[in-house]
Every structure is written in C-alpha cells, then in structure tokens.
N, C-alpha and C positions, 0 to 999 in steps of 0.2 A: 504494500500500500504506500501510498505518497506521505511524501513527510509537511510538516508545519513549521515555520516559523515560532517562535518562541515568543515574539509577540504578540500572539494572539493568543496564546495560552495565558499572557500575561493580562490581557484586555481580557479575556472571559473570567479571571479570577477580581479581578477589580469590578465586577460586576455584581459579584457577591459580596465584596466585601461592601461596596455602597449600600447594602444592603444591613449591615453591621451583624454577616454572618463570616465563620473560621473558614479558611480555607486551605490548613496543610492537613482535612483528615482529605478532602476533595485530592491533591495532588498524590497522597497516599495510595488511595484506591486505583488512582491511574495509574499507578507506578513512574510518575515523573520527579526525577530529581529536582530536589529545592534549589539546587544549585545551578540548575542549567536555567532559571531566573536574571541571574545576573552576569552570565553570559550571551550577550548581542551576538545575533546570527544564529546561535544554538537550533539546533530542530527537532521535533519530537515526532514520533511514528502517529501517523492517521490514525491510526484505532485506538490510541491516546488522549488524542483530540477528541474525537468520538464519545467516548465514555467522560470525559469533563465536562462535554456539552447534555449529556443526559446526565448527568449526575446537579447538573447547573440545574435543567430543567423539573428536575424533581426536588429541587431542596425551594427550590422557590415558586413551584408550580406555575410557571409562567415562561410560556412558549419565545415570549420579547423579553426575556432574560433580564429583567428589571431597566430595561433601557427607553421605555415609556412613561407614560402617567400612568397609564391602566395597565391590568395584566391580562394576560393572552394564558387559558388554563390551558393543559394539557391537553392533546386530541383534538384542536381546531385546525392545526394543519392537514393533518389524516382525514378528519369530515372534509374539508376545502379538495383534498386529490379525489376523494371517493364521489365528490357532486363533479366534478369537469371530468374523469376520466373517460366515459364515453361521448364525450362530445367528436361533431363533426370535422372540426378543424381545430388544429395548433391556438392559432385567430380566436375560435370559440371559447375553447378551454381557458386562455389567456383573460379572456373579456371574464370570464364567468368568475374565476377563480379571483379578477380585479373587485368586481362586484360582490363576491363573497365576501371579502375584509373590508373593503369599502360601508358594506350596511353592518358587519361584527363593530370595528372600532373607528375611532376618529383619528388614532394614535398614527396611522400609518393609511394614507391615501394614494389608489393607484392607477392608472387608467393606462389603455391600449391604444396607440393612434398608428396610422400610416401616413408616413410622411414619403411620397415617390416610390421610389424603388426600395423605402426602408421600413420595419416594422421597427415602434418605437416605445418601452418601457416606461413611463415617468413613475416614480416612487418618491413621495416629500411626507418625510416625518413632524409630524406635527410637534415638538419639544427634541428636535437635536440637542440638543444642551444635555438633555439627558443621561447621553452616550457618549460623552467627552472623549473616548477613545476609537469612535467613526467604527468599533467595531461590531455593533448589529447592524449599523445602515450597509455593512458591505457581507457581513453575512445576508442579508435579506437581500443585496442583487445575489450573490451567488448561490442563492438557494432557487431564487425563482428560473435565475439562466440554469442549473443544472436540472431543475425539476421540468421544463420545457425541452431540454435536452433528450432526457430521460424519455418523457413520452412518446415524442415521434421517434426513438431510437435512432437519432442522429445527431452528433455532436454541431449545436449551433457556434457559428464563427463569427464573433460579435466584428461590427465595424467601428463602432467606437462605444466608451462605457466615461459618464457624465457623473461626479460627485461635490456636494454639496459642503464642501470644508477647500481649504488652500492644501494642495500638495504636503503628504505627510513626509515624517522618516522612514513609514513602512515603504515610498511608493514602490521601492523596486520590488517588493513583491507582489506589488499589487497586477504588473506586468506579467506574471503568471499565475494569476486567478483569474485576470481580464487583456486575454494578451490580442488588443486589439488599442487603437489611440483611445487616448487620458485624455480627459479636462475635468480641470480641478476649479472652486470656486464657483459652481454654477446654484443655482436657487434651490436646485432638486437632482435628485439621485436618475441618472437615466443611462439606460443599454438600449440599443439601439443595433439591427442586424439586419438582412436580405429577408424581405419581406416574400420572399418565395417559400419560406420554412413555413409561414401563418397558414396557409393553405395543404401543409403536410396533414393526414390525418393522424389522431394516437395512435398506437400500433398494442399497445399494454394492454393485460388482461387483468381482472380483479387478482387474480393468483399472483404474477407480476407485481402486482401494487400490493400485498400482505407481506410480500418478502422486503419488498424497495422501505416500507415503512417500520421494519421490524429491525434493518440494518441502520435507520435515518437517526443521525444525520451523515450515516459514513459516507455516502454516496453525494453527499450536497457539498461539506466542508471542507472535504481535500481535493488534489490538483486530480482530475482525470487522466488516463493512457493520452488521447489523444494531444492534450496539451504540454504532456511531460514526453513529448515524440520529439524528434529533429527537426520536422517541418514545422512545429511550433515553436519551437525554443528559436530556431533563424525566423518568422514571420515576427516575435516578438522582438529578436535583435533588430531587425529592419523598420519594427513602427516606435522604436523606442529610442530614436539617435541624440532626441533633445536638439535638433538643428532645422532649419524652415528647407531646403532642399535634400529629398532623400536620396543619400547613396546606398550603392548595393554594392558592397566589399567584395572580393574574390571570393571563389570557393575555398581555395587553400586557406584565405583567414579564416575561416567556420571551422574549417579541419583541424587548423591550429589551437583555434580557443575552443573546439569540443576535446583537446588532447589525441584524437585520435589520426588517422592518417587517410587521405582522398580518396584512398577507393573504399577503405569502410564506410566512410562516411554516404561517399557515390551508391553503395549495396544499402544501407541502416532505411535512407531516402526512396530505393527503390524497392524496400521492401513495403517500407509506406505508402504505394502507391502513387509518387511524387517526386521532381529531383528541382535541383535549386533553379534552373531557369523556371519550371514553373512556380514553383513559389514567388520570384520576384513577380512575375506576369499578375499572380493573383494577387499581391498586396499591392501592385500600381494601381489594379482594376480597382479594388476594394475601395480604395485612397481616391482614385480617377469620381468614380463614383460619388464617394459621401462629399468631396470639395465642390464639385458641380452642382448637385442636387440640393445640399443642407447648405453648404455654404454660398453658392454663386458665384461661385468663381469665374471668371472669364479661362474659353480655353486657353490663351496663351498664357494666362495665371498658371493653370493645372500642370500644361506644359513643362514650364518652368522649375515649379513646385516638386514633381516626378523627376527633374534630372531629363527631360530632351533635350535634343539639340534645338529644335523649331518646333512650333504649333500641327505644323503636318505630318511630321515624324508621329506625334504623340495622336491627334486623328487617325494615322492608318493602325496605330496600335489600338484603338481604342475600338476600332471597325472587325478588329480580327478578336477583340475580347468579345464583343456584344452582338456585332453583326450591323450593329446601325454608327451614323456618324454622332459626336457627340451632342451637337446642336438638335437633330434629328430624337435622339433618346432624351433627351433633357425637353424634348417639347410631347414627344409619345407622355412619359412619363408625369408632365406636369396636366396634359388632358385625365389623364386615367385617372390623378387626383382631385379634378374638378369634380368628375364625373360620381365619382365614389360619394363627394360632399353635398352631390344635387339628391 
C-alpha cells in the first residue's frame, strides 16, 4: 500500500486534540512511532493512516473529524454511496450525492457544473477557520475524486485542483494527491476534469460497494497504483515546474532523477500503456485545453505558454490532438454550453 506523509498524521491528530481529547493511546493502536512526529518528510504505511482515521472517526463520532460546527455521525457517507450508486451517469451520481450533503448540513456546500469541455467540482466550507491545518478540506477533494474514481472504475485525470488557503508547506505533496495544476488562494475548494468521465456510467455492484466501504477510508486516503506509476510521477514533474512556459526535459533527465536507466524506464512506461512522447502530447493537450477554455487565452498566448515555436506549429498540434482547429473547438464547445444552459 502507498505511504503518507507524516503531516497528515500530524493534522488528523490535532484534530483530536482541538477536541481536548489524548492522542498517544490513538498512535499506539496504529503502531506509529511518537517519534516519526518530529521528523519532516517521515512516512507512515497507508493502512496506518487508515486505522487513525477510523479510530479518529469513532472517538468522536463525527464523519468531519471535528473540522466543522456540526458533526457528521457515523454512516452518512455509506447512506450518500448507497443513494447514487445506481444512478445513470458519473454526472448523476455527482449531482445527487452534491445534493445529499447539501440538504444533511450547511457545514460543507457543493455543487456540479460544466464548464466547456470541463466537469467542475466546487466544495466551500462554511467555517474554514475550523481546520487550521486545510486538512479535511483536502481530504474531502480526495475522497470525492477517488470515490468518483472508484465508480466508473476509471482512474479520473484531474486538469486542474483549486484551494481555498495560500500555498502550504505541505504543497509538494499535495502534487501527488492532485497531480494535475494548483491554484492556491481561491474562494472555494475546486477539481475540475474532462467532462467526458460525467457521462461514464457506474460500473459497481452493491457487493463492490460493502467491501469499498468496509476497507474506507483505505481506498480514499492514500496515493492510488495509477498515480504512484511513471507516467504520473513525469505528468506531475511536467505540471509542477513553478515557471509560466513549460518545458519538457529529456528522457534521460526522468531516467536520471527516477535512478534508474533509459530502457527501464522506456519498458516501466510501456508496460503502462504509455511512453514519454505521449505523455508530453497529453499534458500540452490537457494545459492547451483548460488555458483556452477556462482561461481565454488567445492562441498565440497558448502557443507560447506550451513552448512552440509559432501559433501554427501549436494549431496543427492541436488538430492532431482533437481533430478540430482550436478556434473551431473553443467555438463547438462554447455552443454546447449555451445550449446545455437554455
């Protein structure tokens, strides 16, 4: 299983203690050293994590881990998968399960939109202040992206992930929970992804859904296979450079900083189904995409933006990602959301 950061073992223990309740019988039962505390960077095995967060959930009977006004008892999540599990679409299940918590509590408000080509998460906590340590507002994206994950059985590939605080000290890990572009600072907590997933139907059976809930939160909390693979850890090196034009470094730097050598690397990649020319193609398209659409960019912005040489360069690439020009997609795609909102 995937490992944790040590920070967040440390943020889900501050949560009890806001509470003015002990917490070295809690780390006891995990079997986590006291000491790996005041060790930064330290990591503790997922099924550690796991058992802290049920053991959190039971000493306080409260699903929002005391990071609210109100509490969230026990079982409101599991009633929330069991009412959307046989819905007809990703889209549906998403809407329903908004408006489930929506009419339960005031604490945590959430709605579904389509924005273009993109399906769009908004999550805004009513008393942030609460969670001084941003660590339920990011457990609550990563539970809903993996719980949406989970039901169409297709790992969703966020395009960009929006939170409501300045840039922490955690962020580099937050790069592999949400390995897709950061903005920090924003009003409300928002993921945002390829609005072709909303239309996926669930694929889960109630049997499915007793086992998913009887493991939870292992399957929410830690890094999944596909994000702890090659092709994610370089898609995240690629969206995470901190620089306004992106470059795409050699293969031999990937080889180098994963330690290993080009053709492992070349095999690791094609066992994934993937190798690094297409991974650059798909995070320009991803990038090409959300800067046109969400932002407006003009194409010789995007152009630019991507590392082309000229605005036509980056047009015919953009014709061989999608099939249309990009003027041509940005005008399909602004009809189909008029269209939607008549």
């Amino acid at each position: 299983m995937a490992t944790v950061d040590i920070h967040y073992v440390r943020a889900a223990l501050n949560c009890v203690e806001r509470k003015g309740l002990e917490t070295s019988a809690l780390l006891s039962d995990c079997g986590i050293d006291p000491a790996l505390l005041q060790r930064n960077g330290a990591r503790v095995h997922g099924d550690q994590m796991t058992r802290l967060v049920q053991l959190i959930w039971a000493a306080l009977d409260d699903e929002f881990m005391g990071c609210t006004e109100h509490r969230c008892k026990q079982g409101v999540f599991a009633l929330m998968t069991r009412h959307v599990l046989h819905s007809a679409s990703l889209e549906a299940a998403l809407q329903q399960g908004a408006h489930f918590y929506n009419l339960f509590s005031d604490d945590i408000r959430m709605r579904l939109l389509r924005r273009g080509a993109l399906g769009v998460l908004e999550i805004e906590f009513a008393r942030p202040e609460l969670d001084p340590d941003c660590f339920y507002r990011e457990f609550w994206m990563v539970i809903w992206h993996r719980f949406a994950s989970w039901l169409i059985g297709e790992k969703i590939m966020l395009a960009s992930a929006g939170f409501d605080y300045p840039e922490p000290a955690h962020a580099a890990e937050l790069k592999y929970l949400f390995p897709c572009t950061h903005r920090f600072g924003r009003g409300r907590m928002v993921l945002s992804f390829s609005a072709d997933y909303l239309v996926m139907p669930p694929v889960r059976t109630q049997r499915d859904l007793s086992r998913f809930l009887r493991r939870s939160p292992a399957d929410l909390i830690t890094i999944p296979g596909r994000e702890s693979s090659f092709e994610a850890r370089i898609r995240s090196e690629l969206l995470h450079q901190g620089q306004e034009v992106l470059e795409c470094p050699s293969f031999e730097h990937f080889a180098a900083h994963f330690n290993i050598s080009t053709q492992t690397l070349r095999r690791r990649l094609r066992a994934e189904g993937t190798s690094y020319p297409r991974i650059k193609d798909e995070v320009r398209r991803d990038l090409a995409i959300e800067k046109l659409l969400l932002h407006r960019h003009s194409v010789t912005e995007v152009a630019r933006q991507l590392g082309f040489s000229e605005p036509r360069a980056f047009a015919r690439a953009f014709r061989n990602w999608t099939g249309l020009t990009p003027a041509t997609y940005v005008a399909r795609r602004s009809a189909h959301r008029s269209s939607d909102a008549e």
